[in-house]
C-alpha positions in Angstrom: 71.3 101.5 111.3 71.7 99.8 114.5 72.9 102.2 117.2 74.1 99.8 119.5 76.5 98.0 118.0 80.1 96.4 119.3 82.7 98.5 118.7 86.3 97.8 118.9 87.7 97.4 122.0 90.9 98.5 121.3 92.9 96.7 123.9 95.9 96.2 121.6 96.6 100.1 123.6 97.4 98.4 126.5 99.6 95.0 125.6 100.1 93.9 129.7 95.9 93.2 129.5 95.6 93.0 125.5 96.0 89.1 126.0 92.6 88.5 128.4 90.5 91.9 126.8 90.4 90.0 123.6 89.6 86.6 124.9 86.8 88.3 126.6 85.5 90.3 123.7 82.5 89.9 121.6 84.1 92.0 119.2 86.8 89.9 118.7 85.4 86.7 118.7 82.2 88.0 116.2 85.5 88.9 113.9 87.3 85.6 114.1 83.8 83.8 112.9 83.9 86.7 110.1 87.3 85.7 109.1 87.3 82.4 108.9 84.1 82.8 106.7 86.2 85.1 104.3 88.9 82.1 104.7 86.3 79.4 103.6 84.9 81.2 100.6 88.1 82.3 99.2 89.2 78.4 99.0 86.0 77.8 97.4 85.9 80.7 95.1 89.8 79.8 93.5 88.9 76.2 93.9 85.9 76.5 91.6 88.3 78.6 88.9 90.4 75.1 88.9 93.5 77.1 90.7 95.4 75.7 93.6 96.5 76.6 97.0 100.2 76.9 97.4 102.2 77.0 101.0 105.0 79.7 100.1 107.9 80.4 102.6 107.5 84.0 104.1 111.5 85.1 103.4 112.8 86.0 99.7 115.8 87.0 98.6 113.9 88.8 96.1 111.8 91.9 96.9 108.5 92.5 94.3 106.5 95.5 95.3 108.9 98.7 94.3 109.0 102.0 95.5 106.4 103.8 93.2 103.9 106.4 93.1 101.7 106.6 96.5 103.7 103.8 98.4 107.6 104.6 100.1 107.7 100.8 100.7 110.9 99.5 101.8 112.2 95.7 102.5 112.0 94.1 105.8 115.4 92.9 106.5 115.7 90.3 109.1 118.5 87.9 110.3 117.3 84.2 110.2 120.3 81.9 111.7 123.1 83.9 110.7 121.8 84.6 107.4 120.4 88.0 106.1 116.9 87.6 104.1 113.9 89.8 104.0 110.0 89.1 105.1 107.8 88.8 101.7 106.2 91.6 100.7 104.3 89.9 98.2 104.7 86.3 96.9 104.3 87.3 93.2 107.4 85.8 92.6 106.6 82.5 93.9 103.3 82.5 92.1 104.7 83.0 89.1 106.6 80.4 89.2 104.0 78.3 90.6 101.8 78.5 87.3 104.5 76.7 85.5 103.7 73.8 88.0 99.9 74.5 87.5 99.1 76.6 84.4 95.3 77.2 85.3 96.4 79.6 88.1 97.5 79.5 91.7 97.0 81.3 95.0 97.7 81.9 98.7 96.4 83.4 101.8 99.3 84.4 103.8 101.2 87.5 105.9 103.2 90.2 103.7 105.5 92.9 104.9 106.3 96.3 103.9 109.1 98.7 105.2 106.6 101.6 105.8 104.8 103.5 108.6 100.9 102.5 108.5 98.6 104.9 107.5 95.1 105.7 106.2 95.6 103.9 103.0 98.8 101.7 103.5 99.4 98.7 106.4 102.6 97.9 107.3 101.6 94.0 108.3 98.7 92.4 106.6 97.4 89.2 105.4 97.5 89.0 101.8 94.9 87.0 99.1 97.0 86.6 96.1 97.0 85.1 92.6 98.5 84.8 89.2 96.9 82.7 86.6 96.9 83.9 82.3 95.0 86.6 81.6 95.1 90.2 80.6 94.1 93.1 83.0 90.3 93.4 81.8 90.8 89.5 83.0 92.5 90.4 86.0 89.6 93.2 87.2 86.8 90.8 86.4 88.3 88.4 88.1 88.3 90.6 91.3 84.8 91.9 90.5 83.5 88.4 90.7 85.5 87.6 93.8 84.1 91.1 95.9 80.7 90.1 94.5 81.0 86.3 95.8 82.4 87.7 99.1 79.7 89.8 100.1 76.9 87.6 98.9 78.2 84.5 101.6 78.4 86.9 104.0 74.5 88.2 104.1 73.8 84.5 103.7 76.3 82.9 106.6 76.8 85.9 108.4 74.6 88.8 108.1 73.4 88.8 112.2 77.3 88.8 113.2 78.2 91.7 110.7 75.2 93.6 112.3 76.4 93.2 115.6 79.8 95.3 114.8 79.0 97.5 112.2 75.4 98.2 112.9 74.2 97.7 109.2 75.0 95.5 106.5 73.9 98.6 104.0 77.6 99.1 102.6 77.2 95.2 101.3 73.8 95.6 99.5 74.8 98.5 98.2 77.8 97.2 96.4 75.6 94.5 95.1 73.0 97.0 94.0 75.5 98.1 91.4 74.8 97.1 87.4 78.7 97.2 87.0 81.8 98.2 89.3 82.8 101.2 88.6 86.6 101.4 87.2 89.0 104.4 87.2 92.8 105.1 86.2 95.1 105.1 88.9 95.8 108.8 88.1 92.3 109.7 88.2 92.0 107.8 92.3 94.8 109.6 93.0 94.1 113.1 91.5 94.2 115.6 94.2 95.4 113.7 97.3 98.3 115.4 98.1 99.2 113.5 100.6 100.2 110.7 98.0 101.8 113.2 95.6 104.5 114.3 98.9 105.1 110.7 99.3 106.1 110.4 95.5 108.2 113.3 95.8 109.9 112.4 99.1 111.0 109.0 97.2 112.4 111.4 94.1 
């Protein structure tokens, strides 16, 4: 492993400077090239299951990620105009619908909101890599498998230097690939023992 490696700058601590620092930054500029890698592929990746690209709107009157076990999520309300919406917190909804407009399967890169403080396991604010198309879940976690997989093999071919440069290995990705199958659990069985999770189930009780 590579010692010497970029680390984060972490100039987002101080927002007066957090403008230039990350202009300035080989961190940050190694990670823009990195995403719009992972931006390229996913087109390709859907584009090559026949699915399309669909430009959602990012307020719903309708919310789709509920309260549930190991998540306290909440709505973002917000006042557009006069007029009381809510940020998406996932575009389910609008994908759903979309696959009546294209019935091979449609997707979206795009932000989602949750009403939740950020923590180890949960973001508050992220970009989100969605789809609906038919299918069952076996579909649904193949689907994914072969997505990870795709994901990690363009990036030791396009960018395996770059991802050297900030992580100091690119181990974690061979490793993955290594594997004769991705292995699967029940979401009881990742959650078993974490009672962190179990207090945040109980708190929404």
């Amino acid at each position: 492993m590579n010692k010497t490696y970029i680390k984060p700058p972490k100039s987002w601590e101080n927002y007066t400077t957090h403008h230039i620092d990350a202009i300035n930054s080989k961190w940050y500029k190694i990670v823009t090239k990195l995403q719009s890698e992972y931006v390229n592929l996913t087109v390709n990746y859907f584009s090559k299951k026949d699915m399309i690209f669909m430009l959602l709107p990012v307020t719903t009157g309708t919310i789709s990620s509920p309260s549930g076990f190991g998540s306290n999520s909440k709505p973002v309300k917000v006042n557009i105009l006069g007029q009381d919406t809510y940020l998406v917190d996932s575009m389910q909804f609008y994908l759903e619908y979309s696959c009546r407009l294209h019935n091979k399967g449609c997707y979206y890169l795009a932000p989602s909101f949750r009403g939740e403080e950020s923590d180890r396991s949960h973001l508050n604010e992220f970009f989100h890599s969605e789809a609906e198309f038919v299918g069952d879940l076996n579909d649904v976690i193949k689907f994914v498998e072969n997505y990870i997989t795709s994901l990690c093999n363009h990036f030791l071919e396009t960018s395996c230097e770059d991802i050297i440069k900030v992580c100091g290995t690119t181990k974690h990705i061979k490793e993955f690939l290594s594997l004769k199958s991705v292995p699967r659990c029940t979401f009881e069985e990742a959650t078993r023992g974490v009672p962190r999770i179990v207090r945040r189930y109980s708190e929404i009780e």
